[in-house]
C-alpha positions as CSV (number, residue, x, y, z in Angstrom):
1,X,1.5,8.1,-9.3
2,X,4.3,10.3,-8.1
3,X,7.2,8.3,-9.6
4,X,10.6,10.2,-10.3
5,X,10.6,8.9,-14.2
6,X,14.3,9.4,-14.3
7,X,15.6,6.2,-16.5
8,X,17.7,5.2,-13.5
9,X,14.9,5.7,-11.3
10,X,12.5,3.6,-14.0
11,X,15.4,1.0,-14.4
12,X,16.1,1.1,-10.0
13,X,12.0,0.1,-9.8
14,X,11.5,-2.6,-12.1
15,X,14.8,-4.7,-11.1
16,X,13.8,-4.2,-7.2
17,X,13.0,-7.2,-5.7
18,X,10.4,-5.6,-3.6
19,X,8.0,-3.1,-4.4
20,X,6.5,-1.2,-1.5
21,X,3.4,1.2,-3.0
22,X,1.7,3.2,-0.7
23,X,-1.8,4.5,-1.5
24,X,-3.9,7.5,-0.1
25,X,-4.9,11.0,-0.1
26,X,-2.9,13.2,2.4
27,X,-6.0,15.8,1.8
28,X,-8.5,13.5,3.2
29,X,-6.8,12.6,6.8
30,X,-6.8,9.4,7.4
31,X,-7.1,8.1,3.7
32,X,-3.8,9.6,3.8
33,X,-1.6,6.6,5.7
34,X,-0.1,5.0,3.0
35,X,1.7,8.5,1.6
36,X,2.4,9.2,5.0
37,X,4.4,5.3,5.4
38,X,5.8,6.0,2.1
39,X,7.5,9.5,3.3
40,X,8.7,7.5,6.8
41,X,10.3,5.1,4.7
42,X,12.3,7.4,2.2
43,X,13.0,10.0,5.4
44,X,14.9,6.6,7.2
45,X,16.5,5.9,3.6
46,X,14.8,2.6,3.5
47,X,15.8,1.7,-0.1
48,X,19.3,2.2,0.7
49,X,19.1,0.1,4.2
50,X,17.3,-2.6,2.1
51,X,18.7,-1.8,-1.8
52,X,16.4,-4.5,-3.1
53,X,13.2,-2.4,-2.5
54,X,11.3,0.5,-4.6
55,X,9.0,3.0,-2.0
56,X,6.5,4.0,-4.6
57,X,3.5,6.7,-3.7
58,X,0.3,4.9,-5.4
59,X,-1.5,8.3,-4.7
60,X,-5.1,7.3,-5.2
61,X,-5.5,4.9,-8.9
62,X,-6.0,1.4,-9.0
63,X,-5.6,1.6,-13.0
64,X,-2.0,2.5,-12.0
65,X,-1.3,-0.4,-9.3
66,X,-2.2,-2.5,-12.0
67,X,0.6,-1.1,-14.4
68,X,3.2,-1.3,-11.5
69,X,2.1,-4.3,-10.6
70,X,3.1,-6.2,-14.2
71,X,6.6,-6.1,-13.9
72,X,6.6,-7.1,-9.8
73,X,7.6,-10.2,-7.6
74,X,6.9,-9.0,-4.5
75,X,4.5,-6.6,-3.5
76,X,3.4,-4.7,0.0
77,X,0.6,-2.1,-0.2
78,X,-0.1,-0.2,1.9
79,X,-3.4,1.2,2.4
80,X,-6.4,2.8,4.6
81,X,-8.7,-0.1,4.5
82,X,-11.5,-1.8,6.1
83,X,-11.8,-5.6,6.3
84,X,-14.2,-5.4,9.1
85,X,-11.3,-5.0,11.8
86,X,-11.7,-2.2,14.2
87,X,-10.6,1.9,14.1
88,X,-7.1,1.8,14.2
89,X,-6.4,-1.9,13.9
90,X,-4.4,-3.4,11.5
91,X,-4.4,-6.1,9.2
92,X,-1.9,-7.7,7.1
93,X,-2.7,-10.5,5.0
94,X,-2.1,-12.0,0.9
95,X,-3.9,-11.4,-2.2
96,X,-4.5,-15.2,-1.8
97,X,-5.6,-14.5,1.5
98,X,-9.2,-12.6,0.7
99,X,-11.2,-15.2,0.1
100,X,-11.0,-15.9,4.2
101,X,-13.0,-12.6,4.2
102,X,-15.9,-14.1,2.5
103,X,-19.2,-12.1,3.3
104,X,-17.1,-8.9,4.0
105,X,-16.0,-6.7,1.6
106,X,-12.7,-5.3,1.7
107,X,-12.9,-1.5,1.2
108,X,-10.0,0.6,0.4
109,X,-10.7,4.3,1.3
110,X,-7.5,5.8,-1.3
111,X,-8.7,3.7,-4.5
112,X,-11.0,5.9,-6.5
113,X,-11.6,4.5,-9.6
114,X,-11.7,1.0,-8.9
115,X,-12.1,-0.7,-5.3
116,X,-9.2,-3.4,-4.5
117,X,-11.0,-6.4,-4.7
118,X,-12.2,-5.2,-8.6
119,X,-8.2,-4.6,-8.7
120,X,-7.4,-7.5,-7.7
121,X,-9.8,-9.8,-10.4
122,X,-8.8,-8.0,-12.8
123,X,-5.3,-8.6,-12.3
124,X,-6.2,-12.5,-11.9
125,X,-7.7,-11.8,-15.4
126,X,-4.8,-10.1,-17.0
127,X,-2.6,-13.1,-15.5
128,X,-0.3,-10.5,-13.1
129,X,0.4,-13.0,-10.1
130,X,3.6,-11.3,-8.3
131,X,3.4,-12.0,-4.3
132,X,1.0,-9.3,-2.8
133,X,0.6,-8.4,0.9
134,X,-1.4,-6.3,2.0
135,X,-1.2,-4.0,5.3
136,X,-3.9,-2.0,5.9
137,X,-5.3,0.3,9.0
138,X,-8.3,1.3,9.5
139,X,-9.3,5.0,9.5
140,X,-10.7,6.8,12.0
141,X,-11.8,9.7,10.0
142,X,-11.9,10.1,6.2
143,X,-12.9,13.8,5.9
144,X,-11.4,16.8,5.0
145,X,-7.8,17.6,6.6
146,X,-4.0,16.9,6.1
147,X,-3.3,15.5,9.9
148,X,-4.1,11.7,10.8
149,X,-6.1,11.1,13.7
150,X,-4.3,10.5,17.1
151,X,-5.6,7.0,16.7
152,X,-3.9,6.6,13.8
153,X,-0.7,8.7,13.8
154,X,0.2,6.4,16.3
155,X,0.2,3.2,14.5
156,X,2.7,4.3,11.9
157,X,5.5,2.7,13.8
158,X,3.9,-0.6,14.2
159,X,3.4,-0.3,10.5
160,X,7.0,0.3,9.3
161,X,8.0,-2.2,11.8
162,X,5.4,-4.8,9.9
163,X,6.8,-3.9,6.7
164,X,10.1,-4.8,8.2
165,X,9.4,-8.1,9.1
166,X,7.7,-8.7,5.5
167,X,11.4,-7.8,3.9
168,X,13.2,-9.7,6.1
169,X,11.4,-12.8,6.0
């Protein structure tokens, strides 16, 4: 994860009410939206708009959302995923939520060492139950390349304005 371990820093992240982690590989195009949200959010200065929230690059572990996730209340990840929506839709839902995608498995494209769902029972197992949502998009094209797809370069705005929302509510 690309965390500035400063103790401040350390100290600023687990007292933040919020903790928005985006996840991705900016070397594999679209895989790369949730690093891409992360740097829109720290360009606008979102932590200091809304000082209760840590913008956190996930990079590409699931064995590390796990460790962030311990000390959280409320989560947003953001993530390339596919939960049987279309190219360049996206969906926002709660961990709670999944089970309403029963038959379809939800695939994260930036998660390489574990898939989210296996994140998610295992964090069910370890008793880590902070208030997750979820936004994902899916990809176009996973391939190769630092530039998102038209398709989904576009989105980005609807995507900080959904993360928004989430704060605000």
């Amino acid at each position: 994860m690309s965390i500035n371990t400063s103790n401040s820093t350390e100290d600023f992240i687990a007292k933040a009410n919020y903790k928005i982690i985006g996840f991705g590989n900016i070397y594999m195009s679209d895989d790369g939206i949730g690093i891409r949200i992360i740097e829109e959010l720290r360009k606008a200065n979102f932590s200091d708009i809304f000082d209760n929230v840590a913008i956190i690059d996930g990079g590409t572990s699931g064995i590390d959302l796990i460790c962030t996730l311990q000390e959280s209340d409320k989560v947003i990840i953001v993530d390339a995923l596919d939960a049987g929506q279309n190219i360049g839709e996206i969906v926002k839902f709660k961990l709670n939520e999944v089970s309403e995608f029963s038959g379809r498995k939800i695939k994260s494209f930036s998660l390489h060492d574990l898939d989210l769902g296996e994140v998610f029972n295992l964090m069910k197992s370890l008793n880590i139950r902070p208030d997750i949502t979820i936004i994902g998009i899916k990809p176009k094209l996973v391939d190769y390349g630092e530039k998102l797809s038209p398709e989904i370069e576009k989105k980005i705005p609807e995507i900080l304005s959904r993360i928004k929302q989430e704060i605000i509510k």
